[in-house]
PDB file with SEQRES, HELIX, SHEET and CRYST1 records, atoms N, CA, C and O in Angstrom:
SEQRES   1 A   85  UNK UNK UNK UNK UNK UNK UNK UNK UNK UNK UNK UNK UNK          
SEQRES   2 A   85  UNK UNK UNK UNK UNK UNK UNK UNK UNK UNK UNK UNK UNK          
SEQRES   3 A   85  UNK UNK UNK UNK UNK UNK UNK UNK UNK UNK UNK UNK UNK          
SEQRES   4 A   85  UNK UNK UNK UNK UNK UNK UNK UNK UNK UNK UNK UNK UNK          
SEQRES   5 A   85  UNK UNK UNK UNK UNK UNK UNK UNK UNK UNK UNK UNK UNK          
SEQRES   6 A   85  UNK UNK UNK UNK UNK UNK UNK UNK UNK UNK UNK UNK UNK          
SEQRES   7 A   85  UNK UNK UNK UNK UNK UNK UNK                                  
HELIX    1 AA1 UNK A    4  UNK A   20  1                                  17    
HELIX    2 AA2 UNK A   29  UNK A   63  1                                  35    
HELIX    3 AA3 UNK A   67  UNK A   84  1                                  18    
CRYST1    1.000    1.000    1.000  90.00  90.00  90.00 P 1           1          
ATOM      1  N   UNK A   1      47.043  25.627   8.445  1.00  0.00           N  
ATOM      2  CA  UNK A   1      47.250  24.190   8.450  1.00  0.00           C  
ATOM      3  C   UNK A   1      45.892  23.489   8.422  1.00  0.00           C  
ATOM      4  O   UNK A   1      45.100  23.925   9.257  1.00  0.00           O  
ATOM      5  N   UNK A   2      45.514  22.641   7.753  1.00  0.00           N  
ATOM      6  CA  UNK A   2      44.256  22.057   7.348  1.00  0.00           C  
ATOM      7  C   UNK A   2      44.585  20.695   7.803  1.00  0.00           C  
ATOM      8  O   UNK A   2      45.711  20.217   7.663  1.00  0.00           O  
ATOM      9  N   UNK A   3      43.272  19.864   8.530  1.00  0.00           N  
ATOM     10  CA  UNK A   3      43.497  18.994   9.550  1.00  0.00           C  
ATOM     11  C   UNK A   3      43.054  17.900   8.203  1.00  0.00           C  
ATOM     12  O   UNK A   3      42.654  18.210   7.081  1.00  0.00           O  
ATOM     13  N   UNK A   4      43.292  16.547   8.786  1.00  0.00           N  
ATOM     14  CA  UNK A   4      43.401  15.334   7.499  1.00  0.00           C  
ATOM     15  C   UNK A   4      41.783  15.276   7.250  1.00  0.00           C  
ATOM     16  O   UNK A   4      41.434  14.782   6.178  1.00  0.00           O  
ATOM     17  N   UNK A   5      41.037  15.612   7.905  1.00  0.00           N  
ATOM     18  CA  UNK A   5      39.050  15.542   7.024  1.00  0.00           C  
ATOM     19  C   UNK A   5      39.286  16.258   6.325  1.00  0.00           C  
ATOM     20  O   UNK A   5      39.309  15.865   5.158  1.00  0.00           O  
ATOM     21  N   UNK A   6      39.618  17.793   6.607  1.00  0.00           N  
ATOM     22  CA  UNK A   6      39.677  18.534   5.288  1.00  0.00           C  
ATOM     23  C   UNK A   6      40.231  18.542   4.195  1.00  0.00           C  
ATOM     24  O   UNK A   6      39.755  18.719   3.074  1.00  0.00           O  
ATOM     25  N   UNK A   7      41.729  18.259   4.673  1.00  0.00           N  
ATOM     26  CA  UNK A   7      42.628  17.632   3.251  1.00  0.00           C  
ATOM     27  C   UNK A   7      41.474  16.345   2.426  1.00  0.00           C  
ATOM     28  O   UNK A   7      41.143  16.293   1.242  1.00  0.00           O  
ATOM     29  N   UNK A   8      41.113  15.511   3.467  1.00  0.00           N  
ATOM     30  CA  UNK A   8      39.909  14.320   2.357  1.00  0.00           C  
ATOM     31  C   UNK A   8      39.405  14.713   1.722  1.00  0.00           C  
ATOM     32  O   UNK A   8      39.281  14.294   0.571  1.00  0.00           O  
ATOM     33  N   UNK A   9      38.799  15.863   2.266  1.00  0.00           N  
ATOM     34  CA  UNK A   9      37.101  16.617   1.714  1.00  0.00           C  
ATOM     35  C   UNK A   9      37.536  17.332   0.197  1.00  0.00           C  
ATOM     36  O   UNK A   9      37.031  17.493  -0.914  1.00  0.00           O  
ATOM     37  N   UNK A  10      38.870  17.658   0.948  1.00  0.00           N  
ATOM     38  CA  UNK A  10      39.060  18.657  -0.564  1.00  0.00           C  
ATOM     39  C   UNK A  10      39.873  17.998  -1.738  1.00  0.00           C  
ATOM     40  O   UNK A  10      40.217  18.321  -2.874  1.00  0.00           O  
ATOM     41  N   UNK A  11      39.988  17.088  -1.039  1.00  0.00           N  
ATOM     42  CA  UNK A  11      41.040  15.505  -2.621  1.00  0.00           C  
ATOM     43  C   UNK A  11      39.517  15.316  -2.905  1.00  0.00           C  
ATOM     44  O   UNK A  11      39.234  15.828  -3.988  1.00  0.00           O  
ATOM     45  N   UNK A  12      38.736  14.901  -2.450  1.00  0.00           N  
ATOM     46  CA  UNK A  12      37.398  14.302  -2.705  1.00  0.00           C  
ATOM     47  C   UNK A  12      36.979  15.313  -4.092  1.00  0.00           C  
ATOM     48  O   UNK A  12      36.896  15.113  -5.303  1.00  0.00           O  
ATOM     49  N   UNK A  13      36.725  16.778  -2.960  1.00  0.00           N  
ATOM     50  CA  UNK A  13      36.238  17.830  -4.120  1.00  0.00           C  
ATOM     51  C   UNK A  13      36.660  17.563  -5.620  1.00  0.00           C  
ATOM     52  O   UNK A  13      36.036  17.387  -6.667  1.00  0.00           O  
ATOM     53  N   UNK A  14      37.972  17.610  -5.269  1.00  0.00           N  
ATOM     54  CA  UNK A  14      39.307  18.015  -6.732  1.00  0.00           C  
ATOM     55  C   UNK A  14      38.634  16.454  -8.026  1.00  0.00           C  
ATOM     56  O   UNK A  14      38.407  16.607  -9.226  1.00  0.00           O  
ATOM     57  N   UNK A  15      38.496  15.257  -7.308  1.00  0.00           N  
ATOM     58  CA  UNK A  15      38.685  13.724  -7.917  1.00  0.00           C  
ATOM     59  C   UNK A  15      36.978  14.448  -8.372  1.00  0.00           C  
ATOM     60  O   UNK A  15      36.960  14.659  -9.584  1.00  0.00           O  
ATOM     61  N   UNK A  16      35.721  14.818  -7.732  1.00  0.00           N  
ATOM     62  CA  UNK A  16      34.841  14.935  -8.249  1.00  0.00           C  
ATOM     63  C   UNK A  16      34.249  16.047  -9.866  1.00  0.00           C  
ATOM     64  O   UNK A  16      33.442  15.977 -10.792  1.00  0.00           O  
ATOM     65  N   UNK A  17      35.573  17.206  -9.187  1.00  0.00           N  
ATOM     66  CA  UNK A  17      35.142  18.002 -10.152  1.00  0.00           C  
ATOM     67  C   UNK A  17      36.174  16.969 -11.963  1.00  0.00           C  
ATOM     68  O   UNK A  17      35.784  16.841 -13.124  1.00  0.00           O  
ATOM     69  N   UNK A  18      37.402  16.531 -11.302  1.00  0.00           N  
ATOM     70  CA  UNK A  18      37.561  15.797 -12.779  1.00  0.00           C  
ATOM     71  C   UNK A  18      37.575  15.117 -13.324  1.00  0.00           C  
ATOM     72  O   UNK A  18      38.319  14.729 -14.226  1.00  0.00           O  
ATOM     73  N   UNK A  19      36.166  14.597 -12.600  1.00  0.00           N  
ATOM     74  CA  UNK A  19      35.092  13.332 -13.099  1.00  0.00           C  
ATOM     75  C   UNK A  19      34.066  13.949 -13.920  1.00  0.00           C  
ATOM     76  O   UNK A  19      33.714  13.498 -15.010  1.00  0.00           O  
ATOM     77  N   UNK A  20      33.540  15.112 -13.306  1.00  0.00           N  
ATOM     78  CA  UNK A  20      32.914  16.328 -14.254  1.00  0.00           C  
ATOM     79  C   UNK A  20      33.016  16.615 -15.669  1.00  0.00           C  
ATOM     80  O   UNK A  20      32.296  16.559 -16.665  1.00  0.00           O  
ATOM     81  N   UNK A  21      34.641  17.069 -15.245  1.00  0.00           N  
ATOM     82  CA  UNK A  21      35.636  17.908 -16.311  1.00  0.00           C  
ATOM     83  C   UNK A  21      35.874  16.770 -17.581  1.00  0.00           C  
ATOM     84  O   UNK A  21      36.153  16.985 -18.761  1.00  0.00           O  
ATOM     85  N   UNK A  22      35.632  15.369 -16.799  1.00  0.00           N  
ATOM     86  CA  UNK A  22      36.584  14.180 -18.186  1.00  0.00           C  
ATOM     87  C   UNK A  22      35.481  14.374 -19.049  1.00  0.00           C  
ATOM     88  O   UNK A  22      36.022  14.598 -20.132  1.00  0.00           O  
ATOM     89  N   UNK A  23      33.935  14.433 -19.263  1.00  0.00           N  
ATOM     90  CA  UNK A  23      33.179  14.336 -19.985  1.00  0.00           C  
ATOM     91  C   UNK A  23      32.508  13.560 -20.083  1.00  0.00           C  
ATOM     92  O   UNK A  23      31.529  13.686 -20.819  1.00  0.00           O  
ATOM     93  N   UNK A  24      32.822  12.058 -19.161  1.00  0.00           N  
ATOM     94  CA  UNK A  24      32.042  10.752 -18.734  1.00  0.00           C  
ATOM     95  C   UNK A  24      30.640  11.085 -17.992  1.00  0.00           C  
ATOM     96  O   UNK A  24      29.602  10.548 -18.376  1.00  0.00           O  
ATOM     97  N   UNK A  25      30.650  11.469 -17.537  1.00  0.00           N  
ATOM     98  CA  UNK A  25      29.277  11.986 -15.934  1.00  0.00           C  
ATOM     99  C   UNK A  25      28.974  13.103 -16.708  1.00  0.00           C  
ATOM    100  O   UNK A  25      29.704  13.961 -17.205  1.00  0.00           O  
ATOM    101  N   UNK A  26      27.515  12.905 -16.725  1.00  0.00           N  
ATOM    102  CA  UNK A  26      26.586  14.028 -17.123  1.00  0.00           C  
ATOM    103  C   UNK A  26      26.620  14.774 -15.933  1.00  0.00           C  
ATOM    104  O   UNK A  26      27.071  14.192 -14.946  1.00  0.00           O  
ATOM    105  N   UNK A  27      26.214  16.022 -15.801  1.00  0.00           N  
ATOM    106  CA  UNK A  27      26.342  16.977 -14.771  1.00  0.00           C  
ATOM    107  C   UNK A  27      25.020  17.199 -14.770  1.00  0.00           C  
ATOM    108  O   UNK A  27      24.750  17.998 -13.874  1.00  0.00           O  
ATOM    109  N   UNK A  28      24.331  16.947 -15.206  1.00  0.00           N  
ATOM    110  CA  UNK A  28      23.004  17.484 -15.462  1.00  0.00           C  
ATOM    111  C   UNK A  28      22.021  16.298 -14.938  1.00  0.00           C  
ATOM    112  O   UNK A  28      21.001  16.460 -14.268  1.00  0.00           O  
ATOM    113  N   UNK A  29      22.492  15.232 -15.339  1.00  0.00           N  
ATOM    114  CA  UNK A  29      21.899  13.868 -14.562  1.00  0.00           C  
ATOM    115  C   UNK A  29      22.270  13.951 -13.649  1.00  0.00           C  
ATOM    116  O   UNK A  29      21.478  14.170 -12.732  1.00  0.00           O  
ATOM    117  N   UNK A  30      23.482  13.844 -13.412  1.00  0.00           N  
ATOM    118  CA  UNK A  30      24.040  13.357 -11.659  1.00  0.00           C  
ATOM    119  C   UNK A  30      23.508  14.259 -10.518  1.00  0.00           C  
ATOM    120  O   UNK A  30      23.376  13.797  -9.385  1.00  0.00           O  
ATOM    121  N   UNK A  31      23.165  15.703 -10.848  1.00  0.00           N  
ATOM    122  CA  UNK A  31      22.357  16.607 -10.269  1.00  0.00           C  
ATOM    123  C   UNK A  31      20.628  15.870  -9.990  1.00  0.00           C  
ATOM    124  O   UNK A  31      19.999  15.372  -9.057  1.00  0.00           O  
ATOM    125  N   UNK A  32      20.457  16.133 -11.182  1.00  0.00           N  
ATOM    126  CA  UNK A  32      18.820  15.336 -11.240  1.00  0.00           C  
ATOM    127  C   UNK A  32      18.748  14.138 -10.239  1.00  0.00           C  
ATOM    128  O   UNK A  32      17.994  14.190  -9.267  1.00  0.00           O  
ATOM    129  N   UNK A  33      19.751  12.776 -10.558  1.00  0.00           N  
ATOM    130  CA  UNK A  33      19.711  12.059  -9.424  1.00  0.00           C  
ATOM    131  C   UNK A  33      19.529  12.527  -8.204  1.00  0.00           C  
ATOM    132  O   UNK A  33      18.410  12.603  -7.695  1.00  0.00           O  
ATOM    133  N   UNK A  34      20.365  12.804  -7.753  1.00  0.00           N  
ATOM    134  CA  UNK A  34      20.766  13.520  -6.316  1.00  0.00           C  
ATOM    135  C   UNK A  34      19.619  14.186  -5.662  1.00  0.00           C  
ATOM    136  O   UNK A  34      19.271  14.051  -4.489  1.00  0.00           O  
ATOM    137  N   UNK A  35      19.153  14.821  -6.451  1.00  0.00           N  
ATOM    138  CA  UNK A  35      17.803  16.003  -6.191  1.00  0.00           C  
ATOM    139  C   UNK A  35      17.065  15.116  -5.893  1.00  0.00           C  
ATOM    140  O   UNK A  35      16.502  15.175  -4.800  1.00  0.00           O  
ATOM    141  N   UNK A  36      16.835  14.022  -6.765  1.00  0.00           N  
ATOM    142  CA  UNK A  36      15.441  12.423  -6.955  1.00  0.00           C  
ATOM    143  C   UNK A  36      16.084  12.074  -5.210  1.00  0.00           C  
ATOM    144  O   UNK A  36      15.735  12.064  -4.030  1.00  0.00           O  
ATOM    145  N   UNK A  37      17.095  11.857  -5.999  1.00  0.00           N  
ATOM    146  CA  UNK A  37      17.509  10.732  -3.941  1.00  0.00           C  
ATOM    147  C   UNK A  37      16.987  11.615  -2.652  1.00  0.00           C  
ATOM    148  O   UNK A  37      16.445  11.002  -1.732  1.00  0.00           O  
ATOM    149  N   UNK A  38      17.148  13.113  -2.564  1.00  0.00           N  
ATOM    150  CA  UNK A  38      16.959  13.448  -1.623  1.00  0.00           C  
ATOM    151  C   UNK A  38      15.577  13.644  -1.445  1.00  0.00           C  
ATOM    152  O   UNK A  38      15.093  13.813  -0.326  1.00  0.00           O  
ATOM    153  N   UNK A  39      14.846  13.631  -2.579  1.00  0.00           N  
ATOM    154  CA  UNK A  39      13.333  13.578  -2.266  1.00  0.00           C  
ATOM    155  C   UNK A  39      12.558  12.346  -1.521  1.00  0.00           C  
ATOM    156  O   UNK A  39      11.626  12.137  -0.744  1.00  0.00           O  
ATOM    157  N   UNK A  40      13.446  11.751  -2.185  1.00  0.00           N  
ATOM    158  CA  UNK A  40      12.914   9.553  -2.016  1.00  0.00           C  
ATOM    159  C   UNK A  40      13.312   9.487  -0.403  1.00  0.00           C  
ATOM    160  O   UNK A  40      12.643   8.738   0.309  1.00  0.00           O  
ATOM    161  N   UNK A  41      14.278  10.181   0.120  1.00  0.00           N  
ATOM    162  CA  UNK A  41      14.840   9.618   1.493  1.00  0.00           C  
ATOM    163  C   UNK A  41      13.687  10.731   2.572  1.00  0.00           C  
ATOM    164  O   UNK A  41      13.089  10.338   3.573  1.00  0.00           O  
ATOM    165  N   UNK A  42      13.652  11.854   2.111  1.00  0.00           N  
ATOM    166  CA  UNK A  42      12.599  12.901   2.720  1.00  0.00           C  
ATOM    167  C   UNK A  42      11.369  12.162   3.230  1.00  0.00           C  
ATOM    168  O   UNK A  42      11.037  11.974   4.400  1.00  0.00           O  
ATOM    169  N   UNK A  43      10.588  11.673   1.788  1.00  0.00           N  
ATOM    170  CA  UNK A  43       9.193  11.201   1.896  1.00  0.00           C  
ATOM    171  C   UNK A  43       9.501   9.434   2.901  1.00  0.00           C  
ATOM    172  O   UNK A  43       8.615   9.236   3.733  1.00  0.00           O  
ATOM    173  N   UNK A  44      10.322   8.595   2.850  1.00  0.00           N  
ATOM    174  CA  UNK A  44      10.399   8.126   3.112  1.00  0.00           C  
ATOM    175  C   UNK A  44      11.156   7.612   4.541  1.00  0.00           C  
ATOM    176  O   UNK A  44      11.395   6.454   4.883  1.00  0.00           O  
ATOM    177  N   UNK A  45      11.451   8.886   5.260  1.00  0.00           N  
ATOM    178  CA  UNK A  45      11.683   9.140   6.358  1.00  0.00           C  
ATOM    179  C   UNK A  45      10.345   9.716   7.035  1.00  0.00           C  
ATOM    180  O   UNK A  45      10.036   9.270   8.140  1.00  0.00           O  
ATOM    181  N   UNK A  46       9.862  10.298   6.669  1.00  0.00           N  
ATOM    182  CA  UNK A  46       8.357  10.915   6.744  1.00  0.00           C  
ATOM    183  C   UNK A  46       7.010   9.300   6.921  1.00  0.00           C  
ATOM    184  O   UNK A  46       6.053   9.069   7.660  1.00  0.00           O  
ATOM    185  N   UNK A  47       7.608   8.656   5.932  1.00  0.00           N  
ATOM    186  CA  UNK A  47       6.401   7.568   6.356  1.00  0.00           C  
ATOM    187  C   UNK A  47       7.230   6.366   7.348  1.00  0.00           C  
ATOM    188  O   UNK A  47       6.661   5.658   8.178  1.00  0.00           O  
ATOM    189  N   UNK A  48       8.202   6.349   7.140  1.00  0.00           N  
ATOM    190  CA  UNK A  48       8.747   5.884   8.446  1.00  0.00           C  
ATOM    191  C   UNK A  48       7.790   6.383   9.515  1.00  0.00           C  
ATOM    192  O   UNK A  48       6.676   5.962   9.829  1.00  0.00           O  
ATOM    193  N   UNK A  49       8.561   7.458  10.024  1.00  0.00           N  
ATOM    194  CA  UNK A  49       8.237   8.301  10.859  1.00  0.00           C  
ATOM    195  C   UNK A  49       6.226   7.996  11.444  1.00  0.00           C  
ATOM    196  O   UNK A  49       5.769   7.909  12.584  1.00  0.00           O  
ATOM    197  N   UNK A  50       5.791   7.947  10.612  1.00  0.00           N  
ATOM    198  CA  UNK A  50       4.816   8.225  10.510  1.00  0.00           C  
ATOM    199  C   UNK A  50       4.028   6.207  10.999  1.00  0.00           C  
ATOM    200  O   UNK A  50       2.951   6.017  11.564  1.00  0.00           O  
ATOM    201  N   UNK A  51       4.807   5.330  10.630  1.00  0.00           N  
ATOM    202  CA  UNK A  51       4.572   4.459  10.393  1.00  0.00           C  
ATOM    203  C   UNK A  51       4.751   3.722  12.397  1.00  0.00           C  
ATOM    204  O   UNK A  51       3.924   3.002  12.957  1.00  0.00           O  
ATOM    205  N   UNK A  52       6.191   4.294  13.045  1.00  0.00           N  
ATOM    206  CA  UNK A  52       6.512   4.184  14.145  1.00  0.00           C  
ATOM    207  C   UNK A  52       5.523   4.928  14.984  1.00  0.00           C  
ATOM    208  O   UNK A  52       5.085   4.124  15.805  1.00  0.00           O  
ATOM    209  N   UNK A  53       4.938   6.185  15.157  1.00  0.00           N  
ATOM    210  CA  UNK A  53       4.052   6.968  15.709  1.00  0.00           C  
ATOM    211  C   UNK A  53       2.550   6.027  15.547  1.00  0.00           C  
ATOM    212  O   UNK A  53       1.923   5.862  16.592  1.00  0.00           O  
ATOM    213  N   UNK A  54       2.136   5.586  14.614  1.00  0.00           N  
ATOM    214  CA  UNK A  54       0.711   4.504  14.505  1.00  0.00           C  
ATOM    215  C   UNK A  54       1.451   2.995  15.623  1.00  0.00           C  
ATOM    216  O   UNK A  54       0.866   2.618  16.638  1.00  0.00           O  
ATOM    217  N   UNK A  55       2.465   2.509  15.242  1.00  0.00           N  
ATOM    218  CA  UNK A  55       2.803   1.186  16.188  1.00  0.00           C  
ATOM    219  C   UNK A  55       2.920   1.620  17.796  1.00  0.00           C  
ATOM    220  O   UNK A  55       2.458   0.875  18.661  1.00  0.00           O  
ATOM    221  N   UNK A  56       3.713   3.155  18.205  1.00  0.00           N  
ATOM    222  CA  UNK A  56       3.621   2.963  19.471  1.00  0.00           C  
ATOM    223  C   UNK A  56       1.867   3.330  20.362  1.00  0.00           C  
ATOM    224  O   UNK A  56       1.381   3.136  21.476  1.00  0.00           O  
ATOM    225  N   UNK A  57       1.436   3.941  19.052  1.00  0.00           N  
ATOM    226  CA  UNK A  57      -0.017   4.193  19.668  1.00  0.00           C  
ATOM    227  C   UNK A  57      -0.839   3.034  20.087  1.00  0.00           C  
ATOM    228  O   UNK A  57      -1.530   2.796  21.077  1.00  0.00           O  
ATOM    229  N   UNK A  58      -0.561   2.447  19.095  1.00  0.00           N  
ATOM    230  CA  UNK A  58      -1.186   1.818  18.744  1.00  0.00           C  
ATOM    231  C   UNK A  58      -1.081  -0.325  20.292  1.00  0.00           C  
ATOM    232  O   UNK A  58      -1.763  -1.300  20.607  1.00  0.00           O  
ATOM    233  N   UNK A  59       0.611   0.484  20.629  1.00  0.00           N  
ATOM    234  CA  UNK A  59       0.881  -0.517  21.977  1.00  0.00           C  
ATOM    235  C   UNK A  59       0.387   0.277  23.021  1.00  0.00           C  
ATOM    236  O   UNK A  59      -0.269  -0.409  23.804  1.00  0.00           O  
ATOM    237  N   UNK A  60       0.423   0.963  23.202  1.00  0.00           N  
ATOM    238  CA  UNK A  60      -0.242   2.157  24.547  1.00  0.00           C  
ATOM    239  C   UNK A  60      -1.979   1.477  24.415  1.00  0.00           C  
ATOM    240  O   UNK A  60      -2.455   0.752  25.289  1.00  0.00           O  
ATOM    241  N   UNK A  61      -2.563   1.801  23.438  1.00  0.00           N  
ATOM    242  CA  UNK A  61      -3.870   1.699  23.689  1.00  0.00           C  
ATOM    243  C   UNK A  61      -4.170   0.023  23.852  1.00  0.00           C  
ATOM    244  O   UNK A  61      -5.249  -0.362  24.301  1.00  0.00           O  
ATOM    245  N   UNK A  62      -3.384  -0.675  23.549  1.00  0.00           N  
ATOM    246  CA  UNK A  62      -3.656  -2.026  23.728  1.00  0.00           C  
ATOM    247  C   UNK A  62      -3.168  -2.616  25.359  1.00  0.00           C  
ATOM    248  O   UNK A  62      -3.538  -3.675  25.866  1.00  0.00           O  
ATOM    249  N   UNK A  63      -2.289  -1.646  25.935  1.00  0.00           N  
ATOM    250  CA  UNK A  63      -1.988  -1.600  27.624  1.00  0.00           C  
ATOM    251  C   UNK A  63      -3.274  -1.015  28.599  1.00  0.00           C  
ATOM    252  O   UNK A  63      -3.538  -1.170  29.792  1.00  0.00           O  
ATOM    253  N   UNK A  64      -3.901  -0.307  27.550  1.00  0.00           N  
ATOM    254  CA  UNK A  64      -4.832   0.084  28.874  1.00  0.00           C  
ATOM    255  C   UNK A  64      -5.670  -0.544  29.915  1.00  0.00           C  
ATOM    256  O   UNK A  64      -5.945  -0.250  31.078  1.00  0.00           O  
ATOM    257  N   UNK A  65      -6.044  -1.689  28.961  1.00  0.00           N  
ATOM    258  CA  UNK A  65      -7.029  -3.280  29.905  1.00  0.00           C  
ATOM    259  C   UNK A  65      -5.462  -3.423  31.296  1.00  0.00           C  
ATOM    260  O   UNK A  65      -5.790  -3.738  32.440  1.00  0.00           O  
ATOM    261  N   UNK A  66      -4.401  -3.244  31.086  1.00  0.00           N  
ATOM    262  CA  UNK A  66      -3.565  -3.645  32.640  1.00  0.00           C  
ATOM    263  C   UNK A  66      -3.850  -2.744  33.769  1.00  0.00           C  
ATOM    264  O   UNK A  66      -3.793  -1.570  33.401  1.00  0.00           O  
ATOM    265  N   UNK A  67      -4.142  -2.887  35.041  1.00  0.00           N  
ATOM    266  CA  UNK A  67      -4.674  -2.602  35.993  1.00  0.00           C  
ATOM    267  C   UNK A  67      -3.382  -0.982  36.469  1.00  0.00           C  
ATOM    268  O   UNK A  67      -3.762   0.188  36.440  1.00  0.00           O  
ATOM    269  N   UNK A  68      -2.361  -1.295  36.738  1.00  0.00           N  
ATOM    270  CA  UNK A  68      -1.598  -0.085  36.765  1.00  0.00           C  
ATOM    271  C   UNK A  68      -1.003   0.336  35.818  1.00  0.00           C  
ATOM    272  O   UNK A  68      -0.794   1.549  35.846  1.00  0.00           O  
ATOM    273  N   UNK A  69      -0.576  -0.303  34.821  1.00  0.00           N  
ATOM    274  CA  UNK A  69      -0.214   0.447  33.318  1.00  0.00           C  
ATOM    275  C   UNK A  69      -0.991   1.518  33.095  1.00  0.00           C  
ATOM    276  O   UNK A  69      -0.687   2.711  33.105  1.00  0.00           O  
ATOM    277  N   UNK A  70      -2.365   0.817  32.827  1.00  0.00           N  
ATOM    278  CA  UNK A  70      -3.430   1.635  31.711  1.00  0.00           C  
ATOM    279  C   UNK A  70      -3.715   3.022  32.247  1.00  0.00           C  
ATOM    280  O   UNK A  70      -4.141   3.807  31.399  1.00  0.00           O  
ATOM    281  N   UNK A  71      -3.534   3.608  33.794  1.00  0.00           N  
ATOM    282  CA  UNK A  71      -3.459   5.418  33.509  1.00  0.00           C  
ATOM    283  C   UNK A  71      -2.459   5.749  32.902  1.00  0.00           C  
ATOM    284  O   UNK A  71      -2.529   6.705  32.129  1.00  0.00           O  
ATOM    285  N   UNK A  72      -1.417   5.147  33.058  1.00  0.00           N  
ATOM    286  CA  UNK A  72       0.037   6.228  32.841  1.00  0.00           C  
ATOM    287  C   UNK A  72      -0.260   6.034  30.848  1.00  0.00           C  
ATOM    288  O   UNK A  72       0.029   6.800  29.929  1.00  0.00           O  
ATOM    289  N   UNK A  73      -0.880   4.784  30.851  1.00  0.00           N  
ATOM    290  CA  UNK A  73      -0.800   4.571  29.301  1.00  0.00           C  
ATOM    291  C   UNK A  73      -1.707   5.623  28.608  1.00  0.00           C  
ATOM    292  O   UNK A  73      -1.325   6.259  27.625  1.00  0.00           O  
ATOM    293  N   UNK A  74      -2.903   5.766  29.165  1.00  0.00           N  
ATOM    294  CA  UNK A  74      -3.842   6.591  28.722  1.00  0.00           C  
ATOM    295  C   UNK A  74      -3.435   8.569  28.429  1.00  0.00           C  
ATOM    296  O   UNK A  74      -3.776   9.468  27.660  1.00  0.00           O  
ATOM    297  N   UNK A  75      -2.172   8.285  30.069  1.00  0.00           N  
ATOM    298  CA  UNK A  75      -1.878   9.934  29.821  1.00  0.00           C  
ATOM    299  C   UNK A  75      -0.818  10.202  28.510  1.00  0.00           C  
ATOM    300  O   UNK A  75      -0.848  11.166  27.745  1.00  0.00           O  
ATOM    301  N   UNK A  76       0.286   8.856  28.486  1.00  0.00           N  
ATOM    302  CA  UNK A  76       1.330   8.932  27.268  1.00  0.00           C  
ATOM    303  C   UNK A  76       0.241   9.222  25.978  1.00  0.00           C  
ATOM    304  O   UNK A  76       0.120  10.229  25.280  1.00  0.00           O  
ATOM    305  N   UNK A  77      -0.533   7.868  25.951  1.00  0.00           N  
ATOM    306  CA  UNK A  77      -1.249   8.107  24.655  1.00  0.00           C  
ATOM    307  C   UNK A  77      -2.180   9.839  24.444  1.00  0.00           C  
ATOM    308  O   UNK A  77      -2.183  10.196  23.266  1.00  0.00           O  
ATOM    309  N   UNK A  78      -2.739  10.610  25.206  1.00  0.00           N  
ATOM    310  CA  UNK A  78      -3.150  11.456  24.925  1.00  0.00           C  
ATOM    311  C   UNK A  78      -1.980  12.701  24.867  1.00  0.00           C  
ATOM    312  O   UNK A  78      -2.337  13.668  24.194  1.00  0.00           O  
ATOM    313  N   UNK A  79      -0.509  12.802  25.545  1.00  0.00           N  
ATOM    314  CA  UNK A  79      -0.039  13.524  25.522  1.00  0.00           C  
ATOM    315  C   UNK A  79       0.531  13.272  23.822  1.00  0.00           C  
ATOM    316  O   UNK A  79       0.468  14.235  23.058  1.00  0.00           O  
ATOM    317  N   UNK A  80       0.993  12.133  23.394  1.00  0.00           N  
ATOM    318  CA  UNK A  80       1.310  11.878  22.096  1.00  0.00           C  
ATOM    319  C   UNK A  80       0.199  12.640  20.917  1.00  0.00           C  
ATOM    320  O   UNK A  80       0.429  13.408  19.982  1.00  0.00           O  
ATOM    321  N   UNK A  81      -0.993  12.081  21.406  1.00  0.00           N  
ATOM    322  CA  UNK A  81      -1.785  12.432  20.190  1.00  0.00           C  
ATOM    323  C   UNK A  81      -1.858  13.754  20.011  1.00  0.00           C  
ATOM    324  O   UNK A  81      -2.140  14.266  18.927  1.00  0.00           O  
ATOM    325  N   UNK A  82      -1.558  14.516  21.276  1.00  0.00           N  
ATOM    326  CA  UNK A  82      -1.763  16.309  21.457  1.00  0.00           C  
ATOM    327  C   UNK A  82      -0.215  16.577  21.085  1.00  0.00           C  
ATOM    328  O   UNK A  82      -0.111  17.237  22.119  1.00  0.00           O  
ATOM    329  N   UNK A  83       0.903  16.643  20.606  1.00  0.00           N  
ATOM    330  CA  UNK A  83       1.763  16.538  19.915  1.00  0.00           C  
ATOM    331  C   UNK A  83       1.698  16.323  19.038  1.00  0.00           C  
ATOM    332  O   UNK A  83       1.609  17.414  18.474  1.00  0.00           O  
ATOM    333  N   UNK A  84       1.665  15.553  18.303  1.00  0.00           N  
ATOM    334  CA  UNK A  84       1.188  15.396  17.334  1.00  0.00           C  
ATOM    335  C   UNK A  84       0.275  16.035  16.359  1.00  0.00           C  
ATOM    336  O   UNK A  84       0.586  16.017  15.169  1.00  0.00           O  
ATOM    337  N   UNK A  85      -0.678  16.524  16.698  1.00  0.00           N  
ATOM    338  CA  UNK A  85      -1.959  17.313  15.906  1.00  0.00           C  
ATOM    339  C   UNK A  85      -0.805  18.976  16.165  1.00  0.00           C  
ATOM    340  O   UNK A  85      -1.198  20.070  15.759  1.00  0.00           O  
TER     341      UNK A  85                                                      
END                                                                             
């Protein structure tokens, strides 16, 4: 007995492959896309990523002038940067 996601998953499958099969959709593009998209979301999760790690450093080191902040800030910021590398 197959629960109702799977029954979706597999109407989904069936409607995709005879979108394939009609001769409309290149198979060969729609691949190529797909491959492109998952590269574009990779690199661009990556500079995300990358973009959030410079802003929180970048608030830590600007806390350190506060009188009880700035150790705990100094230890986050060095434990980050040693993670990091």
């Amino acid at each position: 007995m197959r629960t109702k996601k799977e029954t979706e998953l597999l109407d989904l499958g069936i409607k995709v492959q005879a979108l394939f099969d009609s001769g409309y959709v290149n198979r060969k593009q729609a691949l190529w896309l797909a491959f492109l998209k998952g590269i574009l979301s990779g690199f661009g999760a990556v500079i995300g990523g990358t973009i959030v790690v410079a802003l929180v450093l970048w608030f830590l080191s600007s806390l350190q002038e506060l009188p009880f902040i700035g150790p705990i800030s100094n230890s986050l910021q060095t434990s980050i940067q040693q993670k990091h590398r």
